[in-house]
N, C-alpha and C positions, 0 to 999 in steps of 0.2 A: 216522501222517501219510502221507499219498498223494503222487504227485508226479505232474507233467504233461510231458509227452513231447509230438514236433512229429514228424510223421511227414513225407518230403518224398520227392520223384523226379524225375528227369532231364529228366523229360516234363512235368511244371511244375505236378503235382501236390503240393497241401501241406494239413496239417491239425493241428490240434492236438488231444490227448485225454489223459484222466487213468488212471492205474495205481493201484491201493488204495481207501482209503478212509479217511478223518479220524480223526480220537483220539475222538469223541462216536459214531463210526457204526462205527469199524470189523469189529465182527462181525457187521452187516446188510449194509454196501455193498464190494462188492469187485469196483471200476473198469474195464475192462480195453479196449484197442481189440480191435475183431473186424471182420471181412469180413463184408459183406451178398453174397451171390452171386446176389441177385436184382433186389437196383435200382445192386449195383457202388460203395457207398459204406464207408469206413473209418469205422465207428461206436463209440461206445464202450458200452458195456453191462457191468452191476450183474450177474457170473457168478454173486452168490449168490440173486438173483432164480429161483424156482422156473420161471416162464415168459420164456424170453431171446427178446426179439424184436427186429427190428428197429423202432427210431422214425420212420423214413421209408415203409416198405413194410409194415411188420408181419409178415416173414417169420421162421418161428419159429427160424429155422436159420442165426443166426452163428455164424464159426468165428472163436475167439480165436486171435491173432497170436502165439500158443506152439505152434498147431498144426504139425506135421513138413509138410502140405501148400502153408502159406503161409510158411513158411521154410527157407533154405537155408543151412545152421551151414555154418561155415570152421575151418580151424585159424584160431587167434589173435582168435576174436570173442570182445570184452570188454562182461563186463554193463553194463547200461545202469539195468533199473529190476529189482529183484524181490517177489514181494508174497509173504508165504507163507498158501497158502492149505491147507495140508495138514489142518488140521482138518475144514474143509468142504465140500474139493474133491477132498482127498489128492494134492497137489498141488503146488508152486511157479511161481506163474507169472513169466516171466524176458523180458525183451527185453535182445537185444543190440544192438551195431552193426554187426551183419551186416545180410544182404541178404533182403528181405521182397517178397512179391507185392505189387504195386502194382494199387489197384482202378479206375484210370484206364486205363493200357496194359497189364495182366495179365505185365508182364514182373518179374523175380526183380531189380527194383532198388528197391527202395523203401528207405527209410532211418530209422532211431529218432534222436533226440537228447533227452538233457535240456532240458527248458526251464523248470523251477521245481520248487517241495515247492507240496503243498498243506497249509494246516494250516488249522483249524477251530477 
């Protein structure tokens, strides 16, 4: 079961996207929000997809929001969503309630929230 996160920021940017993937898919689809850094959109993109590309620009080069370059860890940031993707990715991908690059104002305020499960 996947769950859906609301991404928001100060500057009055807001978006929804999904983390994982379903009980029917989950060792093909694994959900993830990523940065476009070419047309500047919070997208979400299938990491176990052999070709990760942007849906809007086609650009092949998202960077998912566990990236060290689009996050800024705190003491005291508490998970939010995590997927384990160690089989396929060697990996865990984790969102906290820290402080995330925001793709509207490119400042270190962007924010995660829970906003559901997904089930299938």
């Amino acid at each position: 079961m996947g769950s859906h996160v609301t991404a928001s920021c100060a500057c009055g940017f807001q978006t929804k996207s999904l983390v994982g993937g379903g009980i029917s898919n989950h060792d093909i689809v694994c959900l993830f929000p990523c940065l476009c850094r070419h047309c500047n959109e919070l997208i979400t993109v299938n990491l176990y997809d052999r070709k990760k590309v942007c849906p809007h620009c086609r650009n092949p080069y998202p960077i998912p929001y566990h990236h060290p370059v689009l996050y800024e860890p705190k003491l005291g940031d508490l998970p939010l969503v995590s997927w384990n993707a160690r089989q396929k990715l060697g990996r865990v991908l984790r969102l906290t309630n820290g402080a995330y690059r925001c793709p509207q104002c490119n400042h270190m305020t962007l924010r995660f929230a829970m906003s559901g499960i997904w089930f299938d």
